[in-house]
N, C-alpha and C positions, 0 to 999 in steps of 0.2 A: 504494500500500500504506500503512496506517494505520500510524503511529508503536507502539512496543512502551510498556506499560503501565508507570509508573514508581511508582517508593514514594516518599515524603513523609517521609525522613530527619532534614529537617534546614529550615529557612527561612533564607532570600539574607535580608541585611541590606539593602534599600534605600537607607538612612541612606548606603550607599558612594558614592551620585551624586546623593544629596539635592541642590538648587543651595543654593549660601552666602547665609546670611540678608539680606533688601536685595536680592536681584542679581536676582529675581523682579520686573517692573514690575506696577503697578495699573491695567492698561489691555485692552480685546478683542485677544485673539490665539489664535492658534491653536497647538497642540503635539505633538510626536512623541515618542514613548518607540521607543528602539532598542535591541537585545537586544549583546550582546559581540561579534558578526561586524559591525554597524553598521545590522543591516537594522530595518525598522521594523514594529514590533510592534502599535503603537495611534495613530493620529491622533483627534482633541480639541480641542473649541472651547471658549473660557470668554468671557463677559463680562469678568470681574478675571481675569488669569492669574495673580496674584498667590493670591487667596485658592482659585482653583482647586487647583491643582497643590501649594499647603500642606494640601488635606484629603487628597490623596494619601499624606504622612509625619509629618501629624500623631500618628493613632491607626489604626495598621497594622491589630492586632487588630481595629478594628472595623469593619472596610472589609469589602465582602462577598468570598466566597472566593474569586471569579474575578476580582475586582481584584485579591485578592492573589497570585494563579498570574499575571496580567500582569506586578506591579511585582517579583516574585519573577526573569521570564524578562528582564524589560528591566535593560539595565546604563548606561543614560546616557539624559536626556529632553535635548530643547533647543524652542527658542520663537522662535514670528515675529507681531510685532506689527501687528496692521492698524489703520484708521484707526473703523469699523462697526462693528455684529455684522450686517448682512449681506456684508461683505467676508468677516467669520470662517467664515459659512457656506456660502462659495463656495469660499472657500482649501479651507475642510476637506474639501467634495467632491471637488475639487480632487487633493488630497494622497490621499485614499481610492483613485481610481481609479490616479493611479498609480504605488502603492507597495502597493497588496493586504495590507492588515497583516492579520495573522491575529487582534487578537481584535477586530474591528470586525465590525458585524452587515453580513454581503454578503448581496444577494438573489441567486437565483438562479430561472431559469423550471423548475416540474416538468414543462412541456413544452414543442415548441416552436411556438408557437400560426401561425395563418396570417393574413395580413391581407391583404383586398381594395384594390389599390393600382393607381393610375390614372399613369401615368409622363408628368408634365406636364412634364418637362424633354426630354421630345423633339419634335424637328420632326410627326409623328407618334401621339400618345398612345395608350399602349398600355393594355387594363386586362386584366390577369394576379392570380393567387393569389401572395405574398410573404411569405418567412419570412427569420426573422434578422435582421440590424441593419439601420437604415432610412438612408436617401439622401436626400437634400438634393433638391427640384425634383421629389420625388413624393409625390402623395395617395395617405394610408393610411387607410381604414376598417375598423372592426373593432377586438378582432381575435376570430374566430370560432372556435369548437369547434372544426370540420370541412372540411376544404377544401371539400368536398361542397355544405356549406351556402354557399360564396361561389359556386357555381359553378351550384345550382340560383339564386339570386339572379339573377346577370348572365343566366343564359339569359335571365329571362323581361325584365329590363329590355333586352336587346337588339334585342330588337326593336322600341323606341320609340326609344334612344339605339344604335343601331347603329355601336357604335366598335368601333375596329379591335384584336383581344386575339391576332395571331398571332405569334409568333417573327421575329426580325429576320430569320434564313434564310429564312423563307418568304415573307417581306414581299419581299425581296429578291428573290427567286425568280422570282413572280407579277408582282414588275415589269418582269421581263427576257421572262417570257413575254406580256406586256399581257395577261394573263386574271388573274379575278378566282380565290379559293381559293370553297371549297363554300359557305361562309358568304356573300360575297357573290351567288352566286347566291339563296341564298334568304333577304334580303334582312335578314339578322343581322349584317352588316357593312356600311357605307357604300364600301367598295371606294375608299379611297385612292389602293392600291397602283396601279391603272388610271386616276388621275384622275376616277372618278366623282363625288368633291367636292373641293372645293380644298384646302389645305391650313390656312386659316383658318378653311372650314365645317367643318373634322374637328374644328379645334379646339373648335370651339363645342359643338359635338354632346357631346364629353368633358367640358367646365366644366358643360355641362345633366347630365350625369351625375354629377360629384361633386354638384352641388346638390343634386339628388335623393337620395342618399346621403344627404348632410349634414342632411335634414329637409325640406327646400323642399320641400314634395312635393303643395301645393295644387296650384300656380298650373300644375302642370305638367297634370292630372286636369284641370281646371278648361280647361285650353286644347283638351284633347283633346275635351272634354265638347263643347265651343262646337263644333269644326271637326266632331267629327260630325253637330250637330242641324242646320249648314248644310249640309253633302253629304247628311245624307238630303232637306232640303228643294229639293235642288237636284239629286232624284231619284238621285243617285250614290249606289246602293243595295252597290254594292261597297266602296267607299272608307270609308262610314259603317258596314258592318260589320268592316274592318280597323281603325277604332278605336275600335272597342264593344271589338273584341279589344285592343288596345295597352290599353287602360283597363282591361280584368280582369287584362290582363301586370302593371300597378304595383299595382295592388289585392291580388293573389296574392305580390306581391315586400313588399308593407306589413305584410298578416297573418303574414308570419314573424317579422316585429318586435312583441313585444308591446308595447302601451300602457300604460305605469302611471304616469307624470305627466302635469301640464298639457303644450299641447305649446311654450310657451318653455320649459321646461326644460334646459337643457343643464347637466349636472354628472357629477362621475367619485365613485361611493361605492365607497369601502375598509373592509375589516372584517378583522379578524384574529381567528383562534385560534392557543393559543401554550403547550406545555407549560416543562416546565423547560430541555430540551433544542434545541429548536426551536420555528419559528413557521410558519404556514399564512397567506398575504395573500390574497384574493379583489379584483376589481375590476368594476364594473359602470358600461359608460361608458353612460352615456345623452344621447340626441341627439335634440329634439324632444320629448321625452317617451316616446321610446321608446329601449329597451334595443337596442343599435347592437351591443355586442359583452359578450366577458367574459373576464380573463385571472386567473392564479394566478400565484404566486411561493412557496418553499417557501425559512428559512433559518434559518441553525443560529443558536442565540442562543450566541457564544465568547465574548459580556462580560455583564456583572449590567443590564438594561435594565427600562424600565416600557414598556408599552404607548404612551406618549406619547413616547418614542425612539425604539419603534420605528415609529410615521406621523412623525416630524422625519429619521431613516434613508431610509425608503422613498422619500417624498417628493422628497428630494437625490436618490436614487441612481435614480429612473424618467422622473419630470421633466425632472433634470436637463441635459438634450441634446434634449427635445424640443420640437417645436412645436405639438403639440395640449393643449394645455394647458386645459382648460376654464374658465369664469369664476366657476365653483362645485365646491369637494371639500367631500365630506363625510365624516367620517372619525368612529371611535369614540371619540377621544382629542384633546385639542390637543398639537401640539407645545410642548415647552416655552417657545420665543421664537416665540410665534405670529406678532407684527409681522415680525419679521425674514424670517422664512419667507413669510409671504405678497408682502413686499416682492420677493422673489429669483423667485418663482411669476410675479407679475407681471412684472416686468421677461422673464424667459422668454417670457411670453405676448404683452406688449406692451399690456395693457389690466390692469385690478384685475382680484383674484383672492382669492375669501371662501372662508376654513376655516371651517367648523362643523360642531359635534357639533347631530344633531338629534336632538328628545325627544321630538315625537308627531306625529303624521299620517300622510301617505300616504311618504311620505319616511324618517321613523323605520321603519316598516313593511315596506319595502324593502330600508331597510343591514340591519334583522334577519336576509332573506333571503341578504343578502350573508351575515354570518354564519355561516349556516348552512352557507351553499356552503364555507365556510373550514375550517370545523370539518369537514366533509365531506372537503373536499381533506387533511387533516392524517392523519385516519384512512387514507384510500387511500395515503400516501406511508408511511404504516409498515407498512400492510399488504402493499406489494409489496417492499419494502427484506426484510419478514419471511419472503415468502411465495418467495421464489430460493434455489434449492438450492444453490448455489456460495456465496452470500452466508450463508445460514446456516450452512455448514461452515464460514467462515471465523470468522462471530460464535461459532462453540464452539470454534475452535481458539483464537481469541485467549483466552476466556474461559479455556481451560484452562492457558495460557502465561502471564496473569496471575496466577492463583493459582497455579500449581505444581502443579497437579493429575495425578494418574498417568496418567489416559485421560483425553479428551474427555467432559462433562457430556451424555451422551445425554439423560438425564432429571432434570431441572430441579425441583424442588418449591419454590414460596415461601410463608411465611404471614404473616400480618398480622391486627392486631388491630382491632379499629372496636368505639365504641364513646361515649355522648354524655354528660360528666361523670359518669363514671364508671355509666352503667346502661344494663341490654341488651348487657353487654358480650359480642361475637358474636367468633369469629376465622373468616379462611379459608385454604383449601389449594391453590395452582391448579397445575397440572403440565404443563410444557411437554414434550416428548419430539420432539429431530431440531431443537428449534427452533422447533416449531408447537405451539399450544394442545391440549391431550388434555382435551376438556371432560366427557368419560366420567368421569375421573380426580377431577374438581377435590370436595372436601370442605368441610362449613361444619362450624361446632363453637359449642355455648353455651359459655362460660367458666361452670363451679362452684364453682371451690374456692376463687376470688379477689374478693373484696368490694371497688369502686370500682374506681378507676380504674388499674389497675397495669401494664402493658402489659409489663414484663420480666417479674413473676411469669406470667402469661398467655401466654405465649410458652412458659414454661416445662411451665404445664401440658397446650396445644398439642401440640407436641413428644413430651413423654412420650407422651401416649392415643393420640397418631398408630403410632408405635413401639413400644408397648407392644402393640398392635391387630394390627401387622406382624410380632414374635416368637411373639405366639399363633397368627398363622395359619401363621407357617413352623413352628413346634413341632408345630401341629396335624396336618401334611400329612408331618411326618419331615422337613425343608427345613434346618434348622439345621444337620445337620452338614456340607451341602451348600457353606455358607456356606466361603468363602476356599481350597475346594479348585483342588489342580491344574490350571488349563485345557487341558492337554494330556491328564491322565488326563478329563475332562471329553470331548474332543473323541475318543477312543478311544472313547467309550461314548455316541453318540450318542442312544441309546435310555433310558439310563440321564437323560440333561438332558432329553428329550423328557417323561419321567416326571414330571419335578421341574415343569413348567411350573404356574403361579398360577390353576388351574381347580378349581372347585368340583365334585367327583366327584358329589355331589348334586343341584346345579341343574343345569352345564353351563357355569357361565355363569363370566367373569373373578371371584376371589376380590377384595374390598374390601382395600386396604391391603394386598398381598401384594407385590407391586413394589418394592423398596427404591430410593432416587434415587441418582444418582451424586454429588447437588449441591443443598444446603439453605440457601434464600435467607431467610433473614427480612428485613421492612421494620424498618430502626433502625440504630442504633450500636453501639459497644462493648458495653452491657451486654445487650443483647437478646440479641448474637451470643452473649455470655458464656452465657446463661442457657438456649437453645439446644443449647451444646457441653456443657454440666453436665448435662442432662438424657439427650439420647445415652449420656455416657460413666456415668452412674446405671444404664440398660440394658444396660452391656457391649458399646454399639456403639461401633467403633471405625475402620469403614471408610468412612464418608459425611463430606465435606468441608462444611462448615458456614462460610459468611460471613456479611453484613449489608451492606444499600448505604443509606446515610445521605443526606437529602435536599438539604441544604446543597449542596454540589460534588458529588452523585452518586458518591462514593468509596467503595470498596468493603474491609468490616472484616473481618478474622479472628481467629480466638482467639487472646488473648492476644499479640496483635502492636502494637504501639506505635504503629505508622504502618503510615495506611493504604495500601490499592493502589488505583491515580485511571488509570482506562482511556483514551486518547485521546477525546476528545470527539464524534470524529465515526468512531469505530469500529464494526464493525456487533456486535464485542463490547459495547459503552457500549448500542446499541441494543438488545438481545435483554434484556440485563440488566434495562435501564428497562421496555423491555414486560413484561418477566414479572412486575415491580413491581406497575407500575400495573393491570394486570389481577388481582392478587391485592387491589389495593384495591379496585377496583370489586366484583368478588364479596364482599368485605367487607361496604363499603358496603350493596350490595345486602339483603344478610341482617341489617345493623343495621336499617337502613327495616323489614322485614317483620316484623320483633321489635316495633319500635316502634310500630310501628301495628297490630300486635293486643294491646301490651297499651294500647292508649287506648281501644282496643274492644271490650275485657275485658268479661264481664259476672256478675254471681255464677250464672247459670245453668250457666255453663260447667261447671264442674265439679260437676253434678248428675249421680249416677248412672242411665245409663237415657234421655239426652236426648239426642239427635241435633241437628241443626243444624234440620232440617222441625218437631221438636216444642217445640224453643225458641222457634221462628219463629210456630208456630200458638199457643201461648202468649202471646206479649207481643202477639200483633193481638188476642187474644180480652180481656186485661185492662188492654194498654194499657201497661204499664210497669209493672217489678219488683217495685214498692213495694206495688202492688193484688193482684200476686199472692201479695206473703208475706202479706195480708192475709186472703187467699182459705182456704175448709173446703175439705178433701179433696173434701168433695160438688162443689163448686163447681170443682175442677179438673177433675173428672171429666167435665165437663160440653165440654169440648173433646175435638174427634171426634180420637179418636184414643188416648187415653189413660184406660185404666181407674181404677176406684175403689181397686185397689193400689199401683200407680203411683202415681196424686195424692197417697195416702198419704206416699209416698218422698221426695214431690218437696216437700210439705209440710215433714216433719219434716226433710229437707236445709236448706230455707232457715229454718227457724227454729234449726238447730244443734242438734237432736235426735240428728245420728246419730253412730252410737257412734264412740268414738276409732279414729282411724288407717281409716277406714272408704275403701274404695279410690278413688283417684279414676281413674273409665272412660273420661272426654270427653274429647273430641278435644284439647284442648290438653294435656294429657299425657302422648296418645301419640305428639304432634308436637314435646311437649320432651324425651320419651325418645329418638324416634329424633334427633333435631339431636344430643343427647349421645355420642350414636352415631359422631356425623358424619357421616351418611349424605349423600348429595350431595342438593344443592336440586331 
């Protein structure tokens, strides 16, 4: 269960366990901040521990906000001196795993992937599907989407490398009975278990199969190729079509492996996508030149990091224990002690080991993909966190426990403003309901009454049209006096709420703006929310709960509250909240772009009375550009099929400014800025 949402009263003094000036040494070490139970909050490498750990109580204020919610929670740091900064970056992984501090970036799997694993640490070797932590003395390939996928693989390599994939019970079993399992009969197992090979040729047969795994994958084709063209020449017309078949078995097990490098290639590309909140890792191991497997990592970001933290984080915390370690990563970002890191990489591996960002080729072209897949995975991990009904009851009951709210926030409304130095200034409305997007619902709005750039007066004006829009339609329908009655005389008169329901007696159809929300998010701070509440309580509304969630720390403002309310970080309140944000931005977004790129493509014909988009179109082919046709007689406009000698008349005196004052404007851009004024939905 997620921690309850706390207010921001007051700031801890850190200055209380500042360490005494001097007693700090000028040397690599690594550091612990511990909170007043003595647990450990944050582990920390520095080159100077010295001038480290002094930017921490230098200038508090200027620390970012989740350094300061750390040095706020910890009540004592202390320090161990190493001799490296790569001892510093081993201690610190080191100390990360185990002591779990909460505001250190931890990865975690968003699944738990499978890997094809060859068990060379038995008398025996087995190759089995394996998930979870890995074991010392066994080959691991992969790791694969799908069990499915390892398992169509091994069928068909079995039957060239016919190693033994049974359960010890059954190995056991078949031994006792000296009969071979099914597999050995039909010649997909070497049959150990009965002494059909020794236990040195089993072995062999298993090291020919990791190889092949691993890329070696000529010489093996290439043997198979030779021993057929001798058995047919040596009429063994049977033997030489068993491995015409073993050679389509590897050939059909390779085309599952795509080819996109040379095939020395061997490298592992990481790419990340990463909001404010958390991060999306993607991994792409490639082996030979071809893509061997693919894994993900999803983790919450609980400290202030860059992109080049978080591959210095990863790195330590995936690597760190293993053995497959490639002789090439290639990553978005360098870590910030690249030396040291690659020094710790190697030593792991036992040979050099090169970090690079790459800029162009087939290789750039690739980690893009990787990218994509990340940003890919980041969306699907909030869209299922969003889309569980247990889980989003609970993200509206915290929400409504954080703010103090009478009921639970059924219906959600956020807006935001977009808009680019101040022009095209757009706002939008997006409305959640249960938790999930109601894209039926969501509004855009041109801002009118505010010139540049203002984004609290816009808010303001927002707000109002939205609610002024919702009192005309409950006025319209008789709904007003409806408002704040009895629920129980409500619930007596079933028939009487069935009436009142937000439908258009005319069309049939849901009334625009008839809904009132439980819960009014703007993007911003204090003044936005101020400007928001001001607006409401101008209408006489007085029942819709109004906040702001500020992008700094994610903390969420109310009127006229001094300090804000800061939800747990990894709450699925914190989360609901942020989605409903950032989709209010996007639709923003969305609607500033389409502003802006029609008026670049603005043309004076637009707003000629009488001209469609076909006869602007048949116009400028027929003159070629504007300028020829303000130049053109009525005769001469007339002369394009479509448009009479009254017409050309209009369309004349419009572009030369003949026609009379206030004279209507009918074209499309008009009545695509009327209705936006509207808000009517995109």
């Amino acid at each position: 269960m997620s921690a309850p949402a706390t207010r921001l009263s007051g700031v801890a003094d850190p200055a209380n366990y500042r360490p005494a000036p001097g007693s700090i040494p000028d040397s690599p070490g690594v550091y612990r901040f511990r909170d007043e139970h003595g647990r450990v909050v944050y582990v920390g490498k520095a080159k100077s521990l010295r001038s480290r750990l002094g930017s921490y109580f230098a200038d508090f204020a200027g620390l970012h906000p989740r350094t300061q919610t750390m040095l706020r929670t910890a009540a004592g740091v202390d320090w161990t001196v190493v001799g490296t900064e790569v001892e510093a970056l081993q201690l610190e992984y080191s100390w990360i795993k185990e002591f779990d501090p909460r505001f250190n970036v931890r990865y975690r799997d968003d699944k738990s992937y499978p890997y094809l694993a060859v068990t060379l640490d038995e008398d025996y070797p087995r190759v089995m599907v394996m998930r979870g932590a890995k074991r010392k003395g066994v080959r691991y390939f992969g790791p694969y989407s799908h069990a499915w996928a390892i398992r169509e693989t091994v069928d068909q390599l079995l039957r060239v490398f016919p190693v033994r994939t049974c359960r010890p019970g059954v190995f056991k079993r078949q031994r006792q009975l000296d009969r071979p399992c099914l597999l050995g009969y039909i010649d997909k197992c070497s049959a150990p278990c009965v002494g059909r090979v020794t236990p040195e040729e089993h072995r062999l047969l298993a090291e020919d199969f990791c190889d092949f795994m691993a890329g070696n994958t000529g010489r093996f084709i290439k043997r198979l190729e030779r021993d057929m063209r001798e058995a047919a020449a040596a009429q063994e017309y049977e033997r030489a079509a068993r491995l015409r078949d073993d050679i389509r078995a590897l050939e059909r097990a390779l085309e599952k492996q795509t080819v996109v490098l040379p095939d020395s290639t061997d490298c592992d590309m990481i790419a990340f996508a990463e909001d404010e909140l958390e991060a999306a890792v993607q991994v792409f191991y490639v082996r030979g030149g071809r893509i061997r497997g693919q894994r993900g990592w999803v983790v919450d970001k609980v400290e202030a990091v860059t992109t080049s933290d978080l591959v210095e984080t990863f790195l330590l915390q995936v690597y760190g224990d293993s053995e497959s370690v490639p002789r090439e990563v290639l990553v978005p970002a360098l870590p910030p002690d690249e030396a040291a890191m690659s020094e710790v990489l190697a030593e792991q591996r036992g040979g050099p080991v090169r970090l690079r960002v790459p800029q162009r080729g087939d290789k750039k072209a690739l980690l893009d993909t990787v990218a994509r897949n990340a940003m890919e995975a980041l969306k699907q991990h909030k869209t299922r966190r969003a889309s569980d009904l247990t889980t989003r009851s609970r993200a509206l009951q915290e929400i409504q426990d954080a703010l103090e709210l009478p009921e639970a926030p059924l219906r959600i409304e956020c807006y935001d403003v977009s808009n680019l130095q101040g022009s095209n200034v757009v706002a939008s409305m997006v409305v959640f309901e249960d938790g999930l997007a109601r894209k039926s619902e969501y509004r855009r709005f041109s801002i009118k009454a505010v010139e540049g750039q203002d984004d609290v007066r816009s808010i303001h004006e927002v707000i109002t049209r939205r609610f002024r829009r919702y009192l005309a339609e409950s006025e319209k329908f008789g709904e007003l006096d409806a408002i704040g009655d009895d629920p129980e005389e409500r619930a007596e008169n079933p028939q009487d709420a069935a009436d009142h329901q937000p439908i258009d007696p005319e069309t049939g159809k849901p009334r625009k703006f008839a809904y009132p929300p439980n819960l009014v998010i703007v993007d911003g701070g204090p003044p936005q929310v101020a400007a928001a509440q001001r607006a409401l309580e101008e209408l006489g509304i007085d029942d819709i709960a109004v906040c702001g969630i500020a992008k700094r720390l994610e903390e969420l403002w109310l009127p006229a509250d001094p300090d804000p309310v800061i939800l747990p970080r990894n709450s699925e309140g914190m989360f609901l909240v942020q989605r409903v944000r950032d989709e209010a931005h996007r639709f923003a977004i969305t609607f500033h772009r389409q502003r802006r790129s029609k008026a670049m493509t603005a043309s004076e014909l637009d707003g000629v009375p009488g001209l469609g988009p076909a006869r602007r179109s048949a116009l400028l082919k027929h003159f070629g550009s504007v300028k020829r046709l303000k130049e053109a007689t009525p005769e001469q406009i007339a002369e394009v099929p479509g448009i009479g000698l009254r017409s050309a008349g209009q369309i004349a005196a419009a572009l030369r400014g003949e026609a009379g004052e206030g004279a209507p404007a009918t074209g499309s851009a008009a009545a695509g800025s009327e209705g936006k004024d509207r808000g009517e939905p995109s």
